[in-house]
C-alpha positions, -999 to +999 in steps of 0.1 A: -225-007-187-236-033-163-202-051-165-186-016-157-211-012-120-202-049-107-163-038-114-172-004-095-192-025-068-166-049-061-136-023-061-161-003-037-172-035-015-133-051-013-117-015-006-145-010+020-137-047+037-098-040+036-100-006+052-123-017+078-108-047+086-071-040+083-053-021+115-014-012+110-012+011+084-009+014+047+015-011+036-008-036+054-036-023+035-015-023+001-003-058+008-044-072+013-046-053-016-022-075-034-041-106-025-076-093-036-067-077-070-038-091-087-040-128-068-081-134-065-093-112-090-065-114-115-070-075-126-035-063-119-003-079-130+018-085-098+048-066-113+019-039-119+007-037-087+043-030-074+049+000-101+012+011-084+028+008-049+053+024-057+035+055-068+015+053-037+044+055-017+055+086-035+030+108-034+021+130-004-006+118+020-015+081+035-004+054+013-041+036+020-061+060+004-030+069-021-031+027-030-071+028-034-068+058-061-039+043-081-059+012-081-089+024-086-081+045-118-059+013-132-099-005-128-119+016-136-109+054-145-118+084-126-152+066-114-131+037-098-109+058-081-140+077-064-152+044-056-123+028-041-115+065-026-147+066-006-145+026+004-107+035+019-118+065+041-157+052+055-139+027+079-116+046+096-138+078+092-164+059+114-145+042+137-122+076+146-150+093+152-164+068+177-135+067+192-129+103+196-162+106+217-152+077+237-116+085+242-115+087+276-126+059+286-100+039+261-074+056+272-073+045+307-090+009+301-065-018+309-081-040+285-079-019+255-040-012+259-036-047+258-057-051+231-036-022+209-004-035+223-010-071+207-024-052+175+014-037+171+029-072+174+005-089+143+009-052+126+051-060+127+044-094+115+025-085+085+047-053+076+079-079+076+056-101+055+051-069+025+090-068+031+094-106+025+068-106-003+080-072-025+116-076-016+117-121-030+099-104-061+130-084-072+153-107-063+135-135-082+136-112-113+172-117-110+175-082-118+215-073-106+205-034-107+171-034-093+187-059-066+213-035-061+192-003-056+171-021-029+204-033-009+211+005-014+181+014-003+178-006+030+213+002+035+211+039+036+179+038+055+187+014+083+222+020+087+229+054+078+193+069+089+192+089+056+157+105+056+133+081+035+124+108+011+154+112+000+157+074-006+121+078-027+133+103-048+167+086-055+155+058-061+123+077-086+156+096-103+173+062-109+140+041-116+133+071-149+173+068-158+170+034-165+136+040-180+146+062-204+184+051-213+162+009-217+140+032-242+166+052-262+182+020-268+154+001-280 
């Protein structure tokens, strides 16, 4: 039981720590998330952690808080995904709301849009480093479909503009083909 709290503590206290200190997004948040759980912790295979993603892409709503419960209830069941649930949404909870009664005087402050306009640049760097990170792990499987439906993928979304959900559930449709046709024929 007491092993059990210090796992709930430490998903609370890490997803707490990323959320507050991680501006850009959700895939910046999944990607810290990488590094804490699967490469400092060791509780999540890496290969894991991208089926998680993945599911945390899918699903309706932001992929921070959508990452925190997928993680969450891999840890620890319904009680870790609570946990890493209410240590996702605290930060930004907070610092919107002091923000929203201080708005004015951010909007206009010269300072500030610097500031947020620097932000973007580091946010692009670490977004092309997920990219760089998930997209060497398929190739290194050496995996000529998965390879394949990623070129496909980043084809039809960057040069074609096809809507990204549609890419999603393609690419969900082909990910259970395979699943199913690699388990009829084992």
């Amino acid at each position: 039981m007491n092993n059990k709290k210090k796992v709930l503590w430490k998903i609370f206290i890490s997803t707490l720590y990323l959320s507050a200190f991680t501006f850009g997004g959700g895939y910046v948040i999944v990607t810290l998330m990488k590094k804490k759980f699967v490469d400092e912790y060791h509780w999540i295979e890496e290969d894991e952690m991208l089926d998680l993603v993945a599911i945390a892409q899918s699903s309706p709503g932001a992929i921070a808080v959508n990452g925190a419960i997928v993680v969450g209830f891999k840890l620890a069941g319904l009680p870790g995904t609570l946990v890493a649930i209410l240590g996702t949404i605290i930060p930004p909870f907070l610092i919107i709301s002091v923000i929203s009664i201080f708005y004015a005087a951010f909007r206009d402050n010269f300072v500030i849009s610097r500031l947020l306009l620097g932000m973007q640049a580091g946010v692009g760097a670490v977004i092309a480093s997920v990219v760089y990170d998930m997209g060497s792990g398929i190739v290194h499987s050496k995996n000529i479909v998965s390879i394949l439906i990623m070129l496909a993928a980043f084809i039809a979304s960057c040069v074609y503009g096809i809507n990204v959900i549609y890419i999603i559930l393609a690419c969900g449709t082909l990910g259970t083909v395979r699943t199913l046709a690699k388990n009829r024929n084992s």
